[in-house]
FIMISE-530178 format. One record per residue (C-alpha): residue number from 1; residue in one letter; z, y negated, x. Coordinates in nm, 4 decimals. Last residue first. Example, Ala and Ser with C-alpha at 12.3 -4.5 7.8 and 13.67 -1.06 7.14 Angstrom:
2
+-----+--------+----------+----------+----------+
: num : residu :       c3 :       c2 :       c1 :
+-----+--------+----------+----------+----------+
:   2 :      s :   0.7140 :   0.1060 :   1.3670 :
:   1 :      a :   0.7800 :   0.4500 :   1.2300 :
+-----+--------+----------+----------+----------+
//
This chain:
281
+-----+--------+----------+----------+----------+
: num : residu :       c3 :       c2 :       c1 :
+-----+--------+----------+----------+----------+
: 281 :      x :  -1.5549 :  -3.9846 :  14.1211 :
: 280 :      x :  -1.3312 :  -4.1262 :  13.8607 :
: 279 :      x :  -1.3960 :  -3.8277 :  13.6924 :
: 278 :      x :  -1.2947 :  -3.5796 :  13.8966 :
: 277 :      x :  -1.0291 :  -3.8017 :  13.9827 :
: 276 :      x :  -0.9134 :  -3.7780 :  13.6143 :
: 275 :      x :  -0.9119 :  -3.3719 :  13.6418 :
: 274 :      x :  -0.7112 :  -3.3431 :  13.9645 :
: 273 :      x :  -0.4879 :  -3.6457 :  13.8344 :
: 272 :      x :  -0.3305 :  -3.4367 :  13.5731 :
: 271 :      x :  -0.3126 :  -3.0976 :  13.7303 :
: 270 :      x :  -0.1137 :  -3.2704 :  14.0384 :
: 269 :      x :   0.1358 :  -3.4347 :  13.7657 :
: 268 :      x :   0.2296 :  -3.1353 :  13.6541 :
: 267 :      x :   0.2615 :  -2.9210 :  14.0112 :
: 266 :      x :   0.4295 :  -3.2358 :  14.1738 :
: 265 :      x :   0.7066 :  -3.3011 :  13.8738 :
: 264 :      x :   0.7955 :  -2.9180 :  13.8829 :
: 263 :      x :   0.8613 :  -2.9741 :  14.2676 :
: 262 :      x :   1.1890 :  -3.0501 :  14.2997 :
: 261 :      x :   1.3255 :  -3.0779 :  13.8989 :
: 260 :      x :   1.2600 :  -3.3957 :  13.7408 :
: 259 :      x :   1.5331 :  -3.6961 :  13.8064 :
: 258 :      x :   1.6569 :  -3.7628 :  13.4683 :
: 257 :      x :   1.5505 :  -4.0822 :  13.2216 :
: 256 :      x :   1.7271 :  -4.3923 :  13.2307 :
: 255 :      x :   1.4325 :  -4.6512 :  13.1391 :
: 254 :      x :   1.3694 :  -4.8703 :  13.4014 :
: 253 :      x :   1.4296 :  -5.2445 :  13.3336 :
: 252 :      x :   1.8123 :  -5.2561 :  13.4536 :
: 251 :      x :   1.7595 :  -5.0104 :  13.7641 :
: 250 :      x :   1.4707 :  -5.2021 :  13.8709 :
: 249 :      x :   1.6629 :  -5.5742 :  13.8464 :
: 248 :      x :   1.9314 :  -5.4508 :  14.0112 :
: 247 :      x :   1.7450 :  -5.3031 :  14.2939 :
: 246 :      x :   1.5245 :  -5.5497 :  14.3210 :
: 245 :      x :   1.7307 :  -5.8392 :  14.3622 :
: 244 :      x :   1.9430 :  -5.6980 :  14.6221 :
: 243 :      x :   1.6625 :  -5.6072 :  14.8812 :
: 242 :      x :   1.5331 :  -5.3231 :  15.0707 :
: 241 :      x :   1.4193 :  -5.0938 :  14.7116 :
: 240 :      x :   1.4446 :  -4.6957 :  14.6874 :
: 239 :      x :   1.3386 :  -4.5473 :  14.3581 :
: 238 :      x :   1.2817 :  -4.1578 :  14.3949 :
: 237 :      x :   0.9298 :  -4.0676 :  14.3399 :
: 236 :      x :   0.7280 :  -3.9709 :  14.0246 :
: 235 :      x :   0.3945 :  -4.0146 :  13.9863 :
: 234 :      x :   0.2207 :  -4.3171 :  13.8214 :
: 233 :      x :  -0.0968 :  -4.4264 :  14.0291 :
: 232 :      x :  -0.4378 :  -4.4267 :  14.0616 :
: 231 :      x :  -0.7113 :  -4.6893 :  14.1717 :
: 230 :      x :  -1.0758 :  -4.7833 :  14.0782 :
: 229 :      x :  -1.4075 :  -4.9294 :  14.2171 :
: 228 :      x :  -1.7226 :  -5.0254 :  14.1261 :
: 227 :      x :  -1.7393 :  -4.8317 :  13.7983 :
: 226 :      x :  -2.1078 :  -5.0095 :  13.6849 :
: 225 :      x :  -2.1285 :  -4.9568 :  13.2859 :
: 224 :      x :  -2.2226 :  -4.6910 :  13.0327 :
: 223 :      x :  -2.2117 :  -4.3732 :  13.1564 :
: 222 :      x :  -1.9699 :  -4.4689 :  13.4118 :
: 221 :      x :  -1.7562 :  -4.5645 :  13.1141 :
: 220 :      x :  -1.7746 :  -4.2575 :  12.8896 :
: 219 :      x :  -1.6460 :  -4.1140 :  13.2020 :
: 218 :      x :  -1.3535 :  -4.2705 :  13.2471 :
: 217 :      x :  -1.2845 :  -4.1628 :  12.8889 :
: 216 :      x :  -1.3376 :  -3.8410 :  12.8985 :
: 215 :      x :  -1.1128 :  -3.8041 :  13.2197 :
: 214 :      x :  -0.8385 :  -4.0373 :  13.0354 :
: 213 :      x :  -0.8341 :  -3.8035 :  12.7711 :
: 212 :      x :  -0.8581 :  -3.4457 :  12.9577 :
: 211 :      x :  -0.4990 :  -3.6040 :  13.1228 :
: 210 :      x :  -0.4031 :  -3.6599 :  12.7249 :
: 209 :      x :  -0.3329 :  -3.9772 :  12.5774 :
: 208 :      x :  -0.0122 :  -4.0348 :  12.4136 :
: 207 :      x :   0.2231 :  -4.2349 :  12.6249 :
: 206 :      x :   0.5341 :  -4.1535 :  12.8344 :
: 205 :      x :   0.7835 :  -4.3775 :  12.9343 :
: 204 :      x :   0.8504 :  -4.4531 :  13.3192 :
: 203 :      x :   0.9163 :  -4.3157 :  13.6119 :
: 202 :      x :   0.6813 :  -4.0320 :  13.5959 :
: 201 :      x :   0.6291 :  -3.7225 :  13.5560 :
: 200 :      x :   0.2621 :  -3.6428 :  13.3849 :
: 199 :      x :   0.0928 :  -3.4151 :  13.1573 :
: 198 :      x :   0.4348 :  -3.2381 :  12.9620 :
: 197 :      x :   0.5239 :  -3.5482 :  12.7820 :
: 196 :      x :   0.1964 :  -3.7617 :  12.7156 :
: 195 :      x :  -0.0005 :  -3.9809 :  13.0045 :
: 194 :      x :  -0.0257 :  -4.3324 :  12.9782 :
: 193 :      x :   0.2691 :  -4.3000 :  13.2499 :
: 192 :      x :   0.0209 :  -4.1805 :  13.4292 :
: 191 :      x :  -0.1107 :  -4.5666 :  13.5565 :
: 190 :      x :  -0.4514 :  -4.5677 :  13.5958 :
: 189 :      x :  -0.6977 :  -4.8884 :  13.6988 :
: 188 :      x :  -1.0499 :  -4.9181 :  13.6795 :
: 187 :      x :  -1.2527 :  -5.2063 :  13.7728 :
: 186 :      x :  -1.5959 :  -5.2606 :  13.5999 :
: 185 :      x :  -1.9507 :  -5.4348 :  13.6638 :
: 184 :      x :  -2.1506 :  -5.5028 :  13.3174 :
: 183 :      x :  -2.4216 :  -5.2421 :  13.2794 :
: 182 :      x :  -2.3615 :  -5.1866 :  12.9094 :
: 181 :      x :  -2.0014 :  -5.2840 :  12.8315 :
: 180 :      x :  -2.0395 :  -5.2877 :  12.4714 :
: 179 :      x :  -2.1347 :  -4.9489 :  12.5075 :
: 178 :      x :  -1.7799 :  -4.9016 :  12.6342 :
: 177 :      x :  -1.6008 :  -5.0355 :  12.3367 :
: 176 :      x :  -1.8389 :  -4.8303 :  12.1019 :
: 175 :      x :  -1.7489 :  -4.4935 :  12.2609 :
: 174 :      x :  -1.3553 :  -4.6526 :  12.2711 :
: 173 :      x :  -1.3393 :  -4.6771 :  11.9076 :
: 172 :      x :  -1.4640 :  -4.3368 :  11.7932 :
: 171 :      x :  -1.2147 :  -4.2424 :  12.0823 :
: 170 :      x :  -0.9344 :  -4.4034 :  11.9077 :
: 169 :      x :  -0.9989 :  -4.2612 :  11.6035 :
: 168 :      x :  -0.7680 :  -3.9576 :  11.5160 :
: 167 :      x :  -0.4798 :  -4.0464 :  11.7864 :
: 166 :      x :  -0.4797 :  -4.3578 :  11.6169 :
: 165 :      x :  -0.5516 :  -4.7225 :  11.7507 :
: 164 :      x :  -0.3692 :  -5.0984 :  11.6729 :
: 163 :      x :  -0.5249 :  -5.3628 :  11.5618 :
: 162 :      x :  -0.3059 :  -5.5701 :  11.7666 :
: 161 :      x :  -0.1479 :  -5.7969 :  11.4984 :
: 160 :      x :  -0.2069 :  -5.5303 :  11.2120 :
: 159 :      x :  -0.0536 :  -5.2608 :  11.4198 :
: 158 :      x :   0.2545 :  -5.5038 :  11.5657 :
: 157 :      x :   0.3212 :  -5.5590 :  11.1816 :
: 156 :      x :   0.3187 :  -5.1999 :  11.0512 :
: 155 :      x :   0.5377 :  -5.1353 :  11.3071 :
: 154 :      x :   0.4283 :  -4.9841 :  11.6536 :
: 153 :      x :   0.4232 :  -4.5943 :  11.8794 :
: 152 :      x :   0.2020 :  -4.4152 :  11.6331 :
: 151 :      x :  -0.0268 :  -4.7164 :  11.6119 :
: 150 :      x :  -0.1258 :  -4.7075 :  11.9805 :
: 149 :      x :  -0.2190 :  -4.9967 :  12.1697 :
: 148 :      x :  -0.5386 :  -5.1811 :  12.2534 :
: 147 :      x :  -0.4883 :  -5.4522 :  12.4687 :
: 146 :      x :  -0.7752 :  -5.7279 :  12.5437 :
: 145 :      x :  -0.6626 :  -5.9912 :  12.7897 :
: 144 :      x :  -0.9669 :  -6.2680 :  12.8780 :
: 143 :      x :  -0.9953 :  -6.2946 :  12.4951 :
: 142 :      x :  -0.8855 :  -6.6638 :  12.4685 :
: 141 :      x :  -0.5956 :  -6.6256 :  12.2608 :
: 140 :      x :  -0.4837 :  -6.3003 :  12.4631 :
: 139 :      x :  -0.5094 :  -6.4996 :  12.8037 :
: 138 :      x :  -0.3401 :  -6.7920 :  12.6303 :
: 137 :      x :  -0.1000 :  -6.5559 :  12.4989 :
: 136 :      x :   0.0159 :  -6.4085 :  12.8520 :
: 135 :      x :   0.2805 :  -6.2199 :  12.7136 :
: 134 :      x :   0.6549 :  -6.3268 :  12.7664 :
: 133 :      x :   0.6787 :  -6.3978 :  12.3716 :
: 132 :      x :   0.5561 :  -5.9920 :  12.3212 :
: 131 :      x :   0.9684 :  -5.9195 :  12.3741 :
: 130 :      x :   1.0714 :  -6.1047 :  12.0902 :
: 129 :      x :   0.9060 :  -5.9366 :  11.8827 :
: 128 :      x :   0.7281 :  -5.6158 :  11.9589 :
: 127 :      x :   0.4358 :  -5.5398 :  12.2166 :
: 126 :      x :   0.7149 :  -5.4828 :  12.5175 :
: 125 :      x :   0.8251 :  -5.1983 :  12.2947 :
: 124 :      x :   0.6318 :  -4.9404 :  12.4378 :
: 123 :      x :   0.3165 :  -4.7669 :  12.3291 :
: 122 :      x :  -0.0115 :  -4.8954 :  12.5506 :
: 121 :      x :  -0.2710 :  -4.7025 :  12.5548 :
: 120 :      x :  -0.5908 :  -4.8953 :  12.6609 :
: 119 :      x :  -0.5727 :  -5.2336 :  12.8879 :
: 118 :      x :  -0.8581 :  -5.4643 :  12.8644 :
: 117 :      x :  -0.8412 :  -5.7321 :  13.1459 :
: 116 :      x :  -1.1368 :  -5.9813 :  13.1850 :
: 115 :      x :  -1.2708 :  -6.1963 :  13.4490 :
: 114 :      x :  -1.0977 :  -6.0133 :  13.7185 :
: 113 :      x :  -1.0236 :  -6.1377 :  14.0671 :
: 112 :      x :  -0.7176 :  -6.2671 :  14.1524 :
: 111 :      x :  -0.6076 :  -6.5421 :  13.8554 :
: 110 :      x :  -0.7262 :  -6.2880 :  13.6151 :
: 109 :      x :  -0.5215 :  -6.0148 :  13.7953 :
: 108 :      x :  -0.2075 :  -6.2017 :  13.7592 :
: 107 :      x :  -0.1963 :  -6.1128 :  13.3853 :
: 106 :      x :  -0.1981 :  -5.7649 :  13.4313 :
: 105 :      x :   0.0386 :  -5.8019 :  13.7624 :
: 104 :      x :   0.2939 :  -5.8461 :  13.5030 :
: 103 :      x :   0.5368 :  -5.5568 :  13.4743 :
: 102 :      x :   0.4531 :  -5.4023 :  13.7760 :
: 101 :      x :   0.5994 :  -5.7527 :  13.9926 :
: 100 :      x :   0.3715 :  -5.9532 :  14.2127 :
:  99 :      x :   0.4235 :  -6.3401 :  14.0930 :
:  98 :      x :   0.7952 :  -6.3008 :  14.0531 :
:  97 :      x :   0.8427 :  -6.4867 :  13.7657 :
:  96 :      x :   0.7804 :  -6.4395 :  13.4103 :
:  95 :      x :   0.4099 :  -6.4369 :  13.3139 :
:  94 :      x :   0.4483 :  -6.0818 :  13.1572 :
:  93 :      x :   0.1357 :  -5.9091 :  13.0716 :
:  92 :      x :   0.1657 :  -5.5407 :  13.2107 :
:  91 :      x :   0.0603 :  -5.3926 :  12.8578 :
:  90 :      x :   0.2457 :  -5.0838 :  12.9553 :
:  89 :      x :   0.1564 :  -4.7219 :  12.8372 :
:  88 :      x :  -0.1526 :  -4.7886 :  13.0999 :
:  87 :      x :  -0.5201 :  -4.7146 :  13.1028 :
:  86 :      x :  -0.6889 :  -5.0090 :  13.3175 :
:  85 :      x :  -1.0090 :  -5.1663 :  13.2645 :
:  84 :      x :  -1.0660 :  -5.4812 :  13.4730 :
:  83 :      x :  -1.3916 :  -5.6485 :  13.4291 :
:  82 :      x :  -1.5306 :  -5.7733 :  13.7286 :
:  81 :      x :  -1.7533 :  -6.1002 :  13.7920 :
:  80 :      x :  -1.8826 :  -6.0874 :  14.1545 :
:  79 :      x :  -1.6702 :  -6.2040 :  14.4466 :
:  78 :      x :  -1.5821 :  -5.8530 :  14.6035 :
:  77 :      x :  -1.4688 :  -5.5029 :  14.3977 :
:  76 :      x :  -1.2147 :  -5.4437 :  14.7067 :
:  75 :      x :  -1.0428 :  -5.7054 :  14.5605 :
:  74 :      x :  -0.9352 :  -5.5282 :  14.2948 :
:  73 :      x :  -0.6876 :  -5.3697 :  14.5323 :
:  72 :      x :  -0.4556 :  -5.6691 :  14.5480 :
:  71 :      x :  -0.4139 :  -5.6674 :  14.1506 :
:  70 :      x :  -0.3606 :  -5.2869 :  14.1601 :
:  69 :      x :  -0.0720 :  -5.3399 :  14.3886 :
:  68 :      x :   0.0931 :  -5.4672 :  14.0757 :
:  67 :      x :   0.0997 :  -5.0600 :  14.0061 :
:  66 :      x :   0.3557 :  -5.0061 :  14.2715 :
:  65 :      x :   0.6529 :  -4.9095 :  14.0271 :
:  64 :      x :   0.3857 :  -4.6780 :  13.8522 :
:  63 :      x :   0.4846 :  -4.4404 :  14.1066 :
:  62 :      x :   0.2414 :  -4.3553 :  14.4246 :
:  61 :      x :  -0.0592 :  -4.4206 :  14.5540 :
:  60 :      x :  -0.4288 :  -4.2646 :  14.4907 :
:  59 :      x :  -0.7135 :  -4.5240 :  14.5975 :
:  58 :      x :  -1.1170 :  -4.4557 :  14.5281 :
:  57 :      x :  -1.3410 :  -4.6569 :  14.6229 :
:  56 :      x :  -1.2820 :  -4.6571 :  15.0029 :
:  55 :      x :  -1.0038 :  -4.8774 :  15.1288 :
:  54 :      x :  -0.9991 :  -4.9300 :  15.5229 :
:  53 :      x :  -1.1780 :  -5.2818 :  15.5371 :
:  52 :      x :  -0.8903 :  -5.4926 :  15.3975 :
:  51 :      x :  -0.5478 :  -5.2373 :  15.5036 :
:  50 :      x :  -0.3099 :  -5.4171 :  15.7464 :
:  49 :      x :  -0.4431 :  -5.7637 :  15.6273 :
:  48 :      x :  -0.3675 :  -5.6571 :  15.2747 :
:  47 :      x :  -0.0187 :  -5.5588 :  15.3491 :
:  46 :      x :   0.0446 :  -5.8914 :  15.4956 :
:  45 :      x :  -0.0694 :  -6.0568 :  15.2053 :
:  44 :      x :   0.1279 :  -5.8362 :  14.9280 :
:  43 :      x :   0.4528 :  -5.9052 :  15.1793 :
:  42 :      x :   0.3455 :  -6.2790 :  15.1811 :
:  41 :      x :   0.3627 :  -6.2730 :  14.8110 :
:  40 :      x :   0.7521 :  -6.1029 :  14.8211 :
:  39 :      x :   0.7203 :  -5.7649 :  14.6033 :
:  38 :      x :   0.8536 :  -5.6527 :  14.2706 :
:  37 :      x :   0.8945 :  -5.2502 :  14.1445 :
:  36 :      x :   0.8637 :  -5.1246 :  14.5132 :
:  35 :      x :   0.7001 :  -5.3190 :  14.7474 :
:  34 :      x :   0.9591 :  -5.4156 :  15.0439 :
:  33 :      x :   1.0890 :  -5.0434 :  14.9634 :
:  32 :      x :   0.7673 :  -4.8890 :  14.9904 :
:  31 :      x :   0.6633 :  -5.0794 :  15.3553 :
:  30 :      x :   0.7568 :  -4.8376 :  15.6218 :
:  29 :      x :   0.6563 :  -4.5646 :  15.3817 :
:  28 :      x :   0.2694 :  -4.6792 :  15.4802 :
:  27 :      x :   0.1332 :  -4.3144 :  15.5944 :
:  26 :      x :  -0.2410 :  -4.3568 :  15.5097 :
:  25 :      x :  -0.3863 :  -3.9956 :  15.3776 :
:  24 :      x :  -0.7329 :  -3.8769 :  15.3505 :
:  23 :      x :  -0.8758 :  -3.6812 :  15.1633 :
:  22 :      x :  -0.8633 :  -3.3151 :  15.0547 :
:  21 :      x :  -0.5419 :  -3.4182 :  14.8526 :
:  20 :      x :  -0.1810 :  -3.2450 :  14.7804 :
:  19 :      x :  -0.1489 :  -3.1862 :  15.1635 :
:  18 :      x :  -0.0376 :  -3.5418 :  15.2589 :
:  17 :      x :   0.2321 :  -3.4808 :  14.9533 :
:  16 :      x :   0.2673 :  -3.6976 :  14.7136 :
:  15 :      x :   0.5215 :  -3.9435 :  14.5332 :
:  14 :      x :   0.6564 :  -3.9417 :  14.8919 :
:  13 :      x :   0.7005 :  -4.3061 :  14.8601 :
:  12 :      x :   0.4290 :  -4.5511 :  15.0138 :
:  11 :      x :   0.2008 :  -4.3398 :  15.1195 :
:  10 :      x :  -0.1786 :  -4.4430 :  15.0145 :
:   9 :      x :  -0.4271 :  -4.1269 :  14.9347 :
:   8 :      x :  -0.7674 :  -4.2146 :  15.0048 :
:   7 :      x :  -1.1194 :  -4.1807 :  14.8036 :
:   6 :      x :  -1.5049 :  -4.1968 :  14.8263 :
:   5 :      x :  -1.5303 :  -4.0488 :  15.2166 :
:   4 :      x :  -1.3208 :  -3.7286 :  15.2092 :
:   3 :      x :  -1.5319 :  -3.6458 :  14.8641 :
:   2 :      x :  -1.3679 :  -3.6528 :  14.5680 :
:   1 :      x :  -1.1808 :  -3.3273 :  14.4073 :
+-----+--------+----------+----------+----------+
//
């Protein structure tokens, strides 16, 4: 487990427990239904003024409902170029309206920091037709937005559009991906809803890599390139938004799946992100 002084654990919705980590933990429930699933800009700003100068490298929050957070954090990583590297069953590229919503702080993240976004593992149906018209497909065009999603999970067509991966090559594919990357300054981002059934509980679909996956993979990538910082997130918690809007929009987009059993989700997801902050660290 990381050091007390390379990583912190952010509260925003009892996804963990203060006790899960042997760092240290900000208690910021006050603001995880302002957040949750789509968040006001001058919420994201004031948040940022609470917490610039406190982040270490290394930030743990909660369900995947927060990852547009991940777009603040970056910042952390300073002016220089950054390529963002993030391992989510979500592309995350919607340029619909709000500006800070999970489901499109991808794209948002070249506006806020990152030069490039390559996103590994996604498998949801965001990628098919009509759905992929909300991408950002001037980002894709231009090759500022990589995605590399899995073929088990597409059509035939959404495989040959994306050039889609396999469970028997993909990390063939992602050795040469990060040498490409040779000393070039990186962000990474996990969401464990890329995470199979059985490896993490989440709020979301599950994907296909394996906890052991992402770990290999993350460290393929220090290897290779300059990790300067990186966030985690994708546990279960139990959705609770302050405004209308967001609660009707969040239980329309979220996929009804059962509330896990107390504590089973904990004790999986808790052997999951154990062995990818090993390597993020």
């Amino acid at each position: 487990m990381p050091h007390v002084a390379d990583a912190v654990h952010l509260d925003f919705d009892a996804a963990w427990n203060a006790g899960d980590f042997n760092f240290p933990t900000i208690p910021l429930r006050h603001w995880g239904p302002r957040l949750r699933y789509v968040a006001r800009r001058r919420d994201v700003e004031a948040l940022w003024r609470e917490l610039e100068g406190k982040l270490p490298s290394v930030v743990v929050y909660g369900s995947g409902d927060f990852h547009h957070l991940a777009g603040m954090f970056i910042r952390r990583a300073g002016p220089e170029p950054v390529t963002l590297i993030s391992f989510d069953n979500h592309p995350d590229w919607d340029i619909r309206p709000p500006y800070w919503s999970c489901g499109g702080w991808a794209a948002r993240a070249l506006r806020g920091g990152a030069e490039k976004v390559i996103v590994w593992g996604c498998g949801n149906f965001e990628l098919r037709f009509p759905s992929r018209l909300f991408a950002d497909r001037k980002a894709l065009k231009s090759g500022q937005m990589e995605i590399h999603p899995w073929a088990e999970r597409q059509s035939d067509g959404v495989c040959r559009r994306f050039n889609c991966m396999g469970r028997k090559d993909w990390r063939a594919r992602f050795e040469e991906f990060a040498k490409s990357l040779a000393d070039r300054r990186i962000y990474v981002t996990v969401d464990m809803d890329c995470l199979r059934t059985g490896e993490a509980v989440t709020n979301w679909e599950n994907g296909l890599f394996t906890a052991e996956d992402v770990a290999w993979a993350i460290s393929l990538l220090r290897e290779n390139a300059r990790l300067v910082a990186s966030d985690l997130c994708g546990a279960w918690s139990k959705p609770e938004y302050e405004r209308w809007g967001q609660t009707i929009a969040g239980k329309w987009d979220h996929p009804k799946l059962s509330e896990p059993e107390p504590g089973h989700g904990r004790e999986v997801n808790l052997r999951s992100v154990r062995e990818i902050l090993k390597a993020l660290t």
